[in-house]
N, C-alpha and C positions, 0 to 999 in steps of 0.2 A: 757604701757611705750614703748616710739618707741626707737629700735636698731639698731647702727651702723649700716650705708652698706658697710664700711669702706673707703669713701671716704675724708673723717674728718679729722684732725691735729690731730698727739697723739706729747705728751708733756710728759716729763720725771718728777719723782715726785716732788712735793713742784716747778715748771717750771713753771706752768699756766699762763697765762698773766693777768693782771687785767677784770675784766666786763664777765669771767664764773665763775659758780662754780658746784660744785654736787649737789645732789639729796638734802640728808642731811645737807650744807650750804645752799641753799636756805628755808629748811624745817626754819632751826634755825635763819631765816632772816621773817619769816613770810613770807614767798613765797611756789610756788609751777613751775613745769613746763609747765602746761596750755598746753600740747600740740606740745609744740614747737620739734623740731628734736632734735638730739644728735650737738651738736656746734664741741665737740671734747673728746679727753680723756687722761688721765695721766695712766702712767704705773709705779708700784711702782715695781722694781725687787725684785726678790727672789732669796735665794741660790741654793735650791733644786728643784725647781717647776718653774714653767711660772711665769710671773708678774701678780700684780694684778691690777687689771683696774677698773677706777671708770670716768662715763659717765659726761661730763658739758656740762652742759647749760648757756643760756644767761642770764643774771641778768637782762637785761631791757626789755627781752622778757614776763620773768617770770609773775603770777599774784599773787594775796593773797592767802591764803589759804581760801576756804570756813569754814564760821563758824561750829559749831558743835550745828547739831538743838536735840530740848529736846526729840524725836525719837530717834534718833541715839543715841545719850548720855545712855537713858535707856535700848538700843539692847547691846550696848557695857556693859553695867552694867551686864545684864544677861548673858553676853558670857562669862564675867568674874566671875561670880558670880560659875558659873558651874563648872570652872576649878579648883574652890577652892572647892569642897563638894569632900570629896572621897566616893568611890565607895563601901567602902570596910564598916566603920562605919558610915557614911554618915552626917557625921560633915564637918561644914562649918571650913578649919583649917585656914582660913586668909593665904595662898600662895596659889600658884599653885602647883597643884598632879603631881610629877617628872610622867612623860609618861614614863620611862627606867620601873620604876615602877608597874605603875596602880594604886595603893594606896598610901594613906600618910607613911609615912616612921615609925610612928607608927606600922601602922596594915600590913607592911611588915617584920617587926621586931619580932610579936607577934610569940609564938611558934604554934598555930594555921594553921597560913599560910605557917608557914615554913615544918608542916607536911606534906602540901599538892604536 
């Protein structure tokens, strides 16, 4: 993903002018950023903190998203499939294993682990 060199227009939030958007609106358009630079960015203020910033792109730059081939599809399955087995009884629990954790909240529960 290419970064600001900050010679770019920043635009204060919900300001943007029509034909950018972010990362995420394009995602949700069927697009993606193909490459293109940073066009410009919005700055949503905070009270306590710096703003937060989020990067646009061109709309008519953008391209489609690449499909999702039936490799990938099944890598993703398995990457998923892992973060659902805990460690601890090694049941598939259908979520993902809190990492705060390590185990399913079950077998962090147990009086067992709580000995240890």
């Amino acid at each position: 993903m290419n970064r600001p060199a900050g010679t770019q227009p920043v635009y204060r939030w919900r300001l943007a002018p029509e034909g950018l958007a972010t990362y995420r609106q394009l995602r949700a358009m069927g697009l993606r950023p193909g490459g293109q630079p940073v066009a410009a960015q919005i700055e949503r203020p905070r009270r306590r903190r710096g703003p937060l910033i989020a990067y646009l792109y061109r709309i008519d730059l953008a391209k489609t998203v690449r499909p999702m081939t039936p490799a990938k599809r099944a890598a993703l399955a398995r990457a998923n499939a892992a973060q659902r087995r805990c460690p601890g009884c090694g049941l598939d629990r259908g979520y993902r294993i809190p990492r705060s954790l390590g185990v399913c909240p079950q077998c962090a529960d147990s009086p067992a682990t709580q000995a240890a």
